[in-house]
C-alpha positions, 0 to 999 in steps of 0.5 A: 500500500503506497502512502500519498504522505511520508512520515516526515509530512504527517509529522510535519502535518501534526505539529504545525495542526498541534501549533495552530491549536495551540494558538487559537486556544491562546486567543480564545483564552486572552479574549474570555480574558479581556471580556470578565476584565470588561465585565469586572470593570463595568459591574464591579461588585455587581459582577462577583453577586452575578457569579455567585447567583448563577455560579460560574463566570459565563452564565454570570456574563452572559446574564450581564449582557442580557441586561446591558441588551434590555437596558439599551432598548430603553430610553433611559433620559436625563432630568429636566432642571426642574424635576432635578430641583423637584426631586431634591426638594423632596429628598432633602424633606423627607430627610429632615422628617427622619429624625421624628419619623425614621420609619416613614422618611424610609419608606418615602425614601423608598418612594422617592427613588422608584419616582425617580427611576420612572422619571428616568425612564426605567420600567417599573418593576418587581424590585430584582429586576428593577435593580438588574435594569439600574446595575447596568448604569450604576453599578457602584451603588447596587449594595446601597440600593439592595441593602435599603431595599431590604431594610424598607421592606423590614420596615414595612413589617415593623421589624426594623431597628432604628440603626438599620434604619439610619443605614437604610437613609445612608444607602438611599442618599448615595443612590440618589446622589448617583441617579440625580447627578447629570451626566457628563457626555463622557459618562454618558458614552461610557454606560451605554 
């Protein structure tokens, strides 16, 4: 039986098929590299919660992507001056009632930012996709919003602490802090 390759040829063959998989997993590897690095970026701490939810880091990225996708299909838009006055009126009253009132402020607390998240253009939701649906642009503040999210609902049901409450009104001032400041273009460019 003649042979149409030598050994030599087939050697040669493999290793240079060996080199050209060797290669392509070098690549594959630096692009999932550079793409958690993206995604780790973006999302910070938000990025470690969706890994630990869906348990590996491509479920998590591929679930962030699908938000980033949804998000970008809104029309997510900017405060008028005057709604941006609005707002922080009513922020800095219910603020002041805390000290008297500190289960109510924080359930109007509650109140304020889901008004402002529908002035903003973010759909009203159940509060986990809601806070998905925010995550994408404000990523830094998802602990804050989570936290006073959970300490209202406890506060509904009479069972938080005045202390949890102080935190709540703590976490819901630096949500509102980032949802009320204007963006800058740069900024703005960057979360879409």
């Amino acid at each position: 039986m003649n042979l149409p390759f030598t050994n030599i040829q087939i050697i040669v063959a493999a290793a240079i098929l060996a080199v050209i998989l060797i290669i392509i997993l070098v690549v594959y590897n630096r692009h999932r590299s550079n793409r958690t690095a993206g995604f780790k970026t973006r999302f910070g701490s938000e990025y470690d919660r969706a890994v630990a939810t869906h348990g590996s880091s491509n479920k998590a990225e591929s679930k962030l992507a699908d938000r980033e996708t949804r998000v970008e299909a809104m029309k997510i838009r900017e405060l008028g001056p005057a709604e941006r006055e609005r707002f922080i009126v009513q922020w800095n009253g219910l603020q002041s009632r805390f000290v008297d009132h500190p289960k109510t402020a924080v359930i109007e607390a509650d109140e304020v930012i889901n008004a402002l998240l529908l002035a903003r253009g973010y759909p009203k939701n159940d509060f986990d996709q809601r806070a998905a649906d925010v995550s994408v642009t404000y990523p830094n503040v998802m602990e804050n919003y989570r936290l006073a999210n959970g300490i209202a609902i406890r506060t509904g049901l009479a069972e938080a602490t005045t202390e949890e409450l102080r935190t709540a009104m703590i976490q819901y001032r630096a949500v509102f802090d980032e949802l009320i400041r204007a963006q800058t273009p740069a900024v703005a460019i960057q979360a879409a």
